[in-house]
PQR file of N, CA, C, O and H, with PARSE charges and radii, in Angstrom:
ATOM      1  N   UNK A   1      12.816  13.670   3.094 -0.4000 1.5000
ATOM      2  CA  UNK A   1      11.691  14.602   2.948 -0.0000 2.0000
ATOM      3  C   UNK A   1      10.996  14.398   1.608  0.5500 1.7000
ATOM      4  O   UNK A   1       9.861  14.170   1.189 -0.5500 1.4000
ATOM      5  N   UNK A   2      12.272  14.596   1.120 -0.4000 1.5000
ATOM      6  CA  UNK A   2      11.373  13.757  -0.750 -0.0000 2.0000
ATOM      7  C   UNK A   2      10.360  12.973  -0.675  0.5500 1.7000
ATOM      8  O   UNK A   2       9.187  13.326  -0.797 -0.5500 1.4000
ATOM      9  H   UNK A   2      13.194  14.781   1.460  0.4000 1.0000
ATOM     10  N   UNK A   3      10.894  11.485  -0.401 -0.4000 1.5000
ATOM     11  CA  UNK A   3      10.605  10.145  -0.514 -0.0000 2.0000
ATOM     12  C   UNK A   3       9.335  10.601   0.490  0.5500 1.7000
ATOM     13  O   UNK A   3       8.307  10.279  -0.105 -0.5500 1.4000
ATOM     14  H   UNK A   3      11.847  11.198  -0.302  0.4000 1.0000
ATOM     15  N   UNK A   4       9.128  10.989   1.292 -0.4000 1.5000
ATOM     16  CA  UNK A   4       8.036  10.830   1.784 -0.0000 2.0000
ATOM     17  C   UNK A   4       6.817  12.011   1.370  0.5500 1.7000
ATOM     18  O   UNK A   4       5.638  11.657   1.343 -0.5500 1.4000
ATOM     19  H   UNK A   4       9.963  11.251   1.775  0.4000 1.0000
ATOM     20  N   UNK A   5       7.084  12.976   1.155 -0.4000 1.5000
ATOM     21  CA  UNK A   5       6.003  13.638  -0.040 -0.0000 2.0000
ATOM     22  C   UNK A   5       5.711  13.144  -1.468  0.5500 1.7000
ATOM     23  O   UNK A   5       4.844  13.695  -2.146 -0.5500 1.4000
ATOM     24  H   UNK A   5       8.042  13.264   1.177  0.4000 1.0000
ATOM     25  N   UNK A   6       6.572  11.905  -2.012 -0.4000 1.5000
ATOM     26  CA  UNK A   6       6.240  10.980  -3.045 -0.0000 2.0000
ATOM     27  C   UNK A   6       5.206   9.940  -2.466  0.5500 1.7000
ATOM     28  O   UNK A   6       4.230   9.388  -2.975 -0.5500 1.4000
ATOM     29  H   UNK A   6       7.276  11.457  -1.461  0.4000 1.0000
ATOM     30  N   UNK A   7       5.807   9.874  -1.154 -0.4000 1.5000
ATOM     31  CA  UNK A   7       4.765   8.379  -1.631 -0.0000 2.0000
ATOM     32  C   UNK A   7       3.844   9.018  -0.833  0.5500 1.7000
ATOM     33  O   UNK A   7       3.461   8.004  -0.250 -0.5500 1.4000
ATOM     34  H   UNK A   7       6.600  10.322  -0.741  0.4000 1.0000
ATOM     35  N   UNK A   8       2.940  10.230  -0.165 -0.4000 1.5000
ATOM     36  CA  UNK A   8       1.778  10.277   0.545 -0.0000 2.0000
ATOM     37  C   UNK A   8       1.259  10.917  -0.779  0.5500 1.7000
ATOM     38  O   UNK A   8       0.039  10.988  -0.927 -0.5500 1.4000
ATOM     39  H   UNK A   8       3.250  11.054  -0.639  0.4000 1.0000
ATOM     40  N   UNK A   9       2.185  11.444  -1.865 -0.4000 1.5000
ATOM     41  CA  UNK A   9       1.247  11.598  -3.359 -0.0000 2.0000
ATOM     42  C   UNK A   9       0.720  10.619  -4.198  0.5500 1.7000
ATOM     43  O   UNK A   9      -0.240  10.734  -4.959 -0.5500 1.4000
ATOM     44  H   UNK A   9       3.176  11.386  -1.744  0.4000 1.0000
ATOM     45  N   UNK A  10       1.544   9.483  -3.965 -0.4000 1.5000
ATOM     46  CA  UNK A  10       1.290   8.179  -4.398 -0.0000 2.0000
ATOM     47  C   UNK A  10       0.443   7.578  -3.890  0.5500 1.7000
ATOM     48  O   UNK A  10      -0.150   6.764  -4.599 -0.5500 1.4000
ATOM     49  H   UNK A  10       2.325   9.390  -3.346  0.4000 1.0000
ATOM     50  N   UNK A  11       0.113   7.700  -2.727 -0.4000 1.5000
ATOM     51  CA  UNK A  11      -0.857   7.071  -2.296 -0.0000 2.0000
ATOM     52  C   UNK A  11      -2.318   7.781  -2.585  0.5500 1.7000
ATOM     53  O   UNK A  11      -3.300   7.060  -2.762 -0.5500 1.4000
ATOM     54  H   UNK A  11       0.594   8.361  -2.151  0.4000 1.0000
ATOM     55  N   UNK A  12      -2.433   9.277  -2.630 -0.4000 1.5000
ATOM     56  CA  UNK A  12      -3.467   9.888  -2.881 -0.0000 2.0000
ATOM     57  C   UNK A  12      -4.024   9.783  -4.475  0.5500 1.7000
ATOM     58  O   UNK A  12      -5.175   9.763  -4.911 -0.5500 1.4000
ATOM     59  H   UNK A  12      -1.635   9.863  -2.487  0.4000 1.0000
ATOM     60  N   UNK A  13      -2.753   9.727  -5.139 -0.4000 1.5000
ATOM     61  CA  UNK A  13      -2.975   9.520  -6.665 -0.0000 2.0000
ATOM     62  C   UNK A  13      -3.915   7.939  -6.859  0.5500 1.7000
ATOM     63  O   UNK A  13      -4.948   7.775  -7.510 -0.5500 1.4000
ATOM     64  H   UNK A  13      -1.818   9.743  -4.785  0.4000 1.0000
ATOM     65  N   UNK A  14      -3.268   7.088  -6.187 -0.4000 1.5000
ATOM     66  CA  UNK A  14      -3.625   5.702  -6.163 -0.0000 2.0000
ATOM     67  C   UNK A  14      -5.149   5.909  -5.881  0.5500 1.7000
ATOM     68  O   UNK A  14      -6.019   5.664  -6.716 -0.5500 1.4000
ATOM     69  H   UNK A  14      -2.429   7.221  -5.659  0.4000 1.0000
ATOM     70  N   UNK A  15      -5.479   6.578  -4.109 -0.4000 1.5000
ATOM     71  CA  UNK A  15      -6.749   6.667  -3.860 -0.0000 2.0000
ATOM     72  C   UNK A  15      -7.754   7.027  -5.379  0.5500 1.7000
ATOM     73  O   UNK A  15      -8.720   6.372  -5.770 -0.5500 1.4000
ATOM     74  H   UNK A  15      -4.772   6.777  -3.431  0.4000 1.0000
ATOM     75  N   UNK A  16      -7.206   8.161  -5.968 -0.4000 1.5000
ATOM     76  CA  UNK A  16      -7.792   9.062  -6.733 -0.0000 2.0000
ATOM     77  C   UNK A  16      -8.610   8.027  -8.334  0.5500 1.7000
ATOM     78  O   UNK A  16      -9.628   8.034  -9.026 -0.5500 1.4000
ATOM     79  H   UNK A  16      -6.422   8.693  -5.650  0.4000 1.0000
ATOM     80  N   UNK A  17      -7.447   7.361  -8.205 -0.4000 1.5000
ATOM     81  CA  UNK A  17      -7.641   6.359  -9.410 -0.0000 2.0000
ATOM     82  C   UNK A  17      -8.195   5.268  -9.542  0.5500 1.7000
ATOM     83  O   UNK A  17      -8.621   4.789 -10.593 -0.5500 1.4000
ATOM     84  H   UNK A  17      -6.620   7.356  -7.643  0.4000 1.0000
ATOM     85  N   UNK A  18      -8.224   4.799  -8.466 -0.4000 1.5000
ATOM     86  CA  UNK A  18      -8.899   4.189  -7.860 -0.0000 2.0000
ATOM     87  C   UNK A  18     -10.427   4.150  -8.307  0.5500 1.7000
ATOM     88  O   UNK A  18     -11.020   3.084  -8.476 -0.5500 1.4000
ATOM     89  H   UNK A  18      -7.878   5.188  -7.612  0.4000 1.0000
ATOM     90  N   UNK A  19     -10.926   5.210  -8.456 -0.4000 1.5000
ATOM     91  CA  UNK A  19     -12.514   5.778  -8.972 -0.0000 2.0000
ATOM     92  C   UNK A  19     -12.698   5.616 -10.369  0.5500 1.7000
ATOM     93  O   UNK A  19     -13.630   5.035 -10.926 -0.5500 1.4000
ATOM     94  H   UNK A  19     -10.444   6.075  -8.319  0.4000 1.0000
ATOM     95  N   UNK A  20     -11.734   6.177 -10.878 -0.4000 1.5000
ATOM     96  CA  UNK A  20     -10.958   6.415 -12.204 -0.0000 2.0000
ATOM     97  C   UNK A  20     -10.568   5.032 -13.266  0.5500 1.7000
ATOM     98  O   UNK A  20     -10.506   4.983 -14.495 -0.5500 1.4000
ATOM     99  H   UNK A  20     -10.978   6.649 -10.425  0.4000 1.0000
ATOM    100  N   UNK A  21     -10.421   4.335 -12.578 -0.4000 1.5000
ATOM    101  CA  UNK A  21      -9.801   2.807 -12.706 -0.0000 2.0000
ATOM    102  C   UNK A  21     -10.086   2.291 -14.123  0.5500 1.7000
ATOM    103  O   UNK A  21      -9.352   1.809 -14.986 -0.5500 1.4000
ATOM    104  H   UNK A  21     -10.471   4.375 -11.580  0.4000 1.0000
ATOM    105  N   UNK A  22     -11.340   2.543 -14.074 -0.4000 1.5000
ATOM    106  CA  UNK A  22     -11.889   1.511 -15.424 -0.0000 2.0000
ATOM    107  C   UNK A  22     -11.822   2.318 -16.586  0.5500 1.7000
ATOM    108  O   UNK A  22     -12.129   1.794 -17.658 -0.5500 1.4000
ATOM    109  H   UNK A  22     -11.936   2.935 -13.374  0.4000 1.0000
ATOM    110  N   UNK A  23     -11.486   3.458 -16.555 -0.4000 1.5000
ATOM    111  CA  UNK A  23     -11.026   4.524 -17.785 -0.0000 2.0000
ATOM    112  C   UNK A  23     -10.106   4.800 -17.702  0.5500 1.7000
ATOM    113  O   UNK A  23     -10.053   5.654 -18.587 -0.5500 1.4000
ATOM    114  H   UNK A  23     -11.237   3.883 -15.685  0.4000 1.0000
ATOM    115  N   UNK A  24      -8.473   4.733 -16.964 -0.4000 1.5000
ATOM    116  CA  UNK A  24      -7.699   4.857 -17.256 -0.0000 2.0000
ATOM    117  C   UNK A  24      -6.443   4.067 -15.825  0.5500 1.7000
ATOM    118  O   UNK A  24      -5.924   4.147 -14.711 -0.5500 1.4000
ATOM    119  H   UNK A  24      -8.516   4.039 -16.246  0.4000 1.0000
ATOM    120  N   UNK A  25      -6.621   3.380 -17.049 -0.4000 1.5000
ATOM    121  CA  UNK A  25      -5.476   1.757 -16.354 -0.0000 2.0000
ATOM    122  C   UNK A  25      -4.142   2.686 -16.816  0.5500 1.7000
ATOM    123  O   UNK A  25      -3.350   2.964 -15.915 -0.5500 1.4000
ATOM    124  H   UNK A  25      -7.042   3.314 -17.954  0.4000 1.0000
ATOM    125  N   UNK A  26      -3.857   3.180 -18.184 -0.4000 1.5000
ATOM    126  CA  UNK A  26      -2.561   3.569 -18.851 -0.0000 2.0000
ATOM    127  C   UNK A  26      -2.225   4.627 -17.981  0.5500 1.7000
ATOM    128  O   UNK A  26      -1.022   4.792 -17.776 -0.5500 1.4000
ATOM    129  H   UNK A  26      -4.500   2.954 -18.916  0.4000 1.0000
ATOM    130  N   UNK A  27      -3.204   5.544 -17.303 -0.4000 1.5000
ATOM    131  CA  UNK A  27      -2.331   6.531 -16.755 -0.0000 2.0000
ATOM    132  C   UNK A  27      -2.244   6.070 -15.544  0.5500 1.7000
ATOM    133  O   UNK A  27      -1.421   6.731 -14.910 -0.5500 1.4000
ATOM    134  H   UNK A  27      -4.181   5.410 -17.470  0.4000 1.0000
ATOM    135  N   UNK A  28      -2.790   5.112 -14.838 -0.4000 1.5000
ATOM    136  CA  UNK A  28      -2.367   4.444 -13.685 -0.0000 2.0000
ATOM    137  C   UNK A  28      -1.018   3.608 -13.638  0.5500 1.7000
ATOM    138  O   UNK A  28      -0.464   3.377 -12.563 -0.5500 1.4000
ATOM    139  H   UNK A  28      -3.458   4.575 -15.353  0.4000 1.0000
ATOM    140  N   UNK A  29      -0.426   3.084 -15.073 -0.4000 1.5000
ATOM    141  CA  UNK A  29       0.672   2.463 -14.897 -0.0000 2.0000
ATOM    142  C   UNK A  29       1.834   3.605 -15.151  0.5500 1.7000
ATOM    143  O   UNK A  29       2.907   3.641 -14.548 -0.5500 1.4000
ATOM    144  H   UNK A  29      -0.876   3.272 -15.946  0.4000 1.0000
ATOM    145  N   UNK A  30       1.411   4.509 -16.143 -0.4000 1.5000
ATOM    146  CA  UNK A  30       2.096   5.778 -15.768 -0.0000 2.0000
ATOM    147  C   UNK A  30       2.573   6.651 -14.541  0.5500 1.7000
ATOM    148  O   UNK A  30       3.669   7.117 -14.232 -0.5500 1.4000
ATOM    149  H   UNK A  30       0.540   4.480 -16.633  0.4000 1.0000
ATOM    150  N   UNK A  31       1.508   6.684 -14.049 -0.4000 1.5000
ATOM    151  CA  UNK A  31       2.235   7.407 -12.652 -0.0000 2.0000
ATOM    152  C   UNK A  31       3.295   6.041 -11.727  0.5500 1.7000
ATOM    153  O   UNK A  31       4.406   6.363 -11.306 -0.5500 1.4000
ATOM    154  H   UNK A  31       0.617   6.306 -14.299  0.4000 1.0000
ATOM    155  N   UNK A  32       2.887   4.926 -11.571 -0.4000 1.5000
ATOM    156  CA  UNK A  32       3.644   3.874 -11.164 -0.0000 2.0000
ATOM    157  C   UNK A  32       4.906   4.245 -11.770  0.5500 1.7000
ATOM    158  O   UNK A  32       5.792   4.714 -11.055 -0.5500 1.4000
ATOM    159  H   UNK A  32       1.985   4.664 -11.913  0.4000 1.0000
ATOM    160  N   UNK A  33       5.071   4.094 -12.937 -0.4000 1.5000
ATOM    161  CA  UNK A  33       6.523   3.968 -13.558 -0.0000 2.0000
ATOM    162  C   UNK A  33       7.370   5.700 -12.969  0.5500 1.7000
ATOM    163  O   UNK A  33       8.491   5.711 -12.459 -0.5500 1.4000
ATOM    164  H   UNK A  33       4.351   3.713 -13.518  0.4000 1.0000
ATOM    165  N   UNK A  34       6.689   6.743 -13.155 -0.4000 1.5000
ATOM    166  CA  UNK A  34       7.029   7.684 -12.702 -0.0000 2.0000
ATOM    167  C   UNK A  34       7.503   7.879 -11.055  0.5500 1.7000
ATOM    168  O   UNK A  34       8.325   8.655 -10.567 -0.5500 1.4000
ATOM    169  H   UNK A  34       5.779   6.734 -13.569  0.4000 1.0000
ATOM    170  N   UNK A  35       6.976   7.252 -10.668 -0.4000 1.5000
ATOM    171  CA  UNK A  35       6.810   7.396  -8.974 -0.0000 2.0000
ATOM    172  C   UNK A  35       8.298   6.526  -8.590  0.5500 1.7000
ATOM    173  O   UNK A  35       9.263   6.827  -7.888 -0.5500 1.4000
ATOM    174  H   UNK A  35       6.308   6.621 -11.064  0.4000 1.0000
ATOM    175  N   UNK A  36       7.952   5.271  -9.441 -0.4000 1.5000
ATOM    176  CA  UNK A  36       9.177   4.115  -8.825 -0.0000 2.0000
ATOM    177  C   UNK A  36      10.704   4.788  -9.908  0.5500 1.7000
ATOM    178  O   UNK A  36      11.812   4.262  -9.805 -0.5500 1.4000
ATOM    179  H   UNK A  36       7.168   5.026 -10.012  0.4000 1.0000
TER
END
């Protein structure tokens, strides 16, 4: 149940940053390291 409310957040976070991208790479490798 975890693992799978992580990664459909992970994936939305990803979507989210996605936009976000070119201003913030650091908090994009942040949530990565957090997530994994």
């Amino acid at each position: 149940m975890l693992f799978n409310i992580k990664e459909s957040g992970k994936i939305a976070i990803d979507k989210m940053l996605e936009k976000e991208n070119k201003k913030d790479k650091t908090f994009r490798i942040y949530i990565r390291r957090v997530s994994n």
